[in-house]
TIVEX-260894 format. One record per residue (C-alpha): residue number from 1; residue in one letter; x, y, z. Coordinates in steps of 0.02 Angstrom, whole numbers, always signed. Layout:
<sites>
+-----+------+--------+--------+--------+
: seq : type :     xx :     yy :     zz :
+-----+------+--------+--------+--------+
: NUM :    a :      X :      Y :      Z :
...
+-----+------+--------+--------+--------+
</sites>
This chain:
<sites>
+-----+------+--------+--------+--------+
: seq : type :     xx :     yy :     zz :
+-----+------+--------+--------+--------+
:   1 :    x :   +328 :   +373 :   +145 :
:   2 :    x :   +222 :   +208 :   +114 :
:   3 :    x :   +256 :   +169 :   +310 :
:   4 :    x :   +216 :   +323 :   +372 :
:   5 :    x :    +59 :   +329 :   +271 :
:   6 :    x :     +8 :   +168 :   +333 :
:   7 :    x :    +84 :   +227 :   +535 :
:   8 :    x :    -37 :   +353 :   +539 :
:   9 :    x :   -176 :   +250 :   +442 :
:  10 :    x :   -168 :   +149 :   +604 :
:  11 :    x :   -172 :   +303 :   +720 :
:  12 :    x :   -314 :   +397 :   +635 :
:  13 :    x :   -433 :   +229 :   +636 :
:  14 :    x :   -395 :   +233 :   +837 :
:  15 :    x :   -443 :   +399 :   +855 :
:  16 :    x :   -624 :   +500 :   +848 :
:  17 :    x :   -686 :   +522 :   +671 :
:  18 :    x :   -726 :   +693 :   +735 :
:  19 :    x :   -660 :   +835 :   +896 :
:  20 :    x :   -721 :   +974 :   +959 :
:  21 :    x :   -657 :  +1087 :  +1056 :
:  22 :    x :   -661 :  +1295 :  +1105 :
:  23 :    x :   -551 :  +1327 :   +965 :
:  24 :    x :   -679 :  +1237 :   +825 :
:  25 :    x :   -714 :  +1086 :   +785 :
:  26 :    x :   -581 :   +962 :   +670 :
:  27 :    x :   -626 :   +800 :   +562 :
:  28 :    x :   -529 :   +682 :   +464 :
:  29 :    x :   -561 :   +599 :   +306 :
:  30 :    x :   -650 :   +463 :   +286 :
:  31 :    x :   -549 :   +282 :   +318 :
:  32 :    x :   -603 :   +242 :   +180 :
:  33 :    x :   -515 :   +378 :    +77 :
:  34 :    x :   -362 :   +339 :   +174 :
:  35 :    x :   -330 :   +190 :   +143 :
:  36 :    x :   -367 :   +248 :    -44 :
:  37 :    x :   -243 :   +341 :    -60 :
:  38 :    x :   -126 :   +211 :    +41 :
:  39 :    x :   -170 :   +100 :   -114 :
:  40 :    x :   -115 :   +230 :   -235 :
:  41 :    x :    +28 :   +281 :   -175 :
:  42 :    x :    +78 :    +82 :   -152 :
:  43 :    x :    +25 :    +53 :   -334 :
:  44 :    x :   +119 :   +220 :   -381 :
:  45 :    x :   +277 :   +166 :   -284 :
:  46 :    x :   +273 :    -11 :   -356 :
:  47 :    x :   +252 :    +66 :   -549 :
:  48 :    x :   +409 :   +151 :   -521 :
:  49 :    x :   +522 :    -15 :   -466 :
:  50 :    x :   +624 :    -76 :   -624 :
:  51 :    x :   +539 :   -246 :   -616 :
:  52 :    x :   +373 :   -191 :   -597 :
:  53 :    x :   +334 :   -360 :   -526 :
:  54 :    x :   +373 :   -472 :   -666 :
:  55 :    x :   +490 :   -614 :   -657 :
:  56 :    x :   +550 :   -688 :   -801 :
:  57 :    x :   +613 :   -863 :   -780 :
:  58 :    x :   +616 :  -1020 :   -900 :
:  59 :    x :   +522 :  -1172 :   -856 :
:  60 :    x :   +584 :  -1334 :   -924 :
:  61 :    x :   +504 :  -1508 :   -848 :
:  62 :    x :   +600 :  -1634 :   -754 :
:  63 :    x :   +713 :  -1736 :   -878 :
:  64 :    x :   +677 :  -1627 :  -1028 :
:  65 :    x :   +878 :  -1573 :  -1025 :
:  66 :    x :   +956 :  -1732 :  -1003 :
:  67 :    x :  +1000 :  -1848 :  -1147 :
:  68 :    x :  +1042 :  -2034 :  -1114 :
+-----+------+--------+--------+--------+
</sites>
């Protein structure tokens, strides 16, 4: 969804912010507001992932784990 979100992102940013025509007249959000809601659905997306971001690892410095 993430890529389609950002597809048309793209596409809407390309096109006029507002068209008129003899049917009425049509105007897209703001691209500000779209790329928003491209952040919250990325941060909404990532929330769900089991890692969440976070690595656990353990650090020990060169040489600490050998013994002469």
């Amino acid at each position: 969804m993430a890529e389609n979100l950002t597809s048309e992102i793209a596409e809407n940013a390309a096109g006029p912010k507002m068209a008129r025509g003899d049917e009425g007249a049509v105007e897209q959000h703001s691209l500000r507001d779209q790329i928003e809601a491209d952040r919250y659905l990325a941060s909404k997306s990532a929330a769900k992932r089991r890692d969440r971001g976070l690595r656990m690892s353990r650090l020990a410095p060169p040489g600490a784990g050998e013994m002469s």
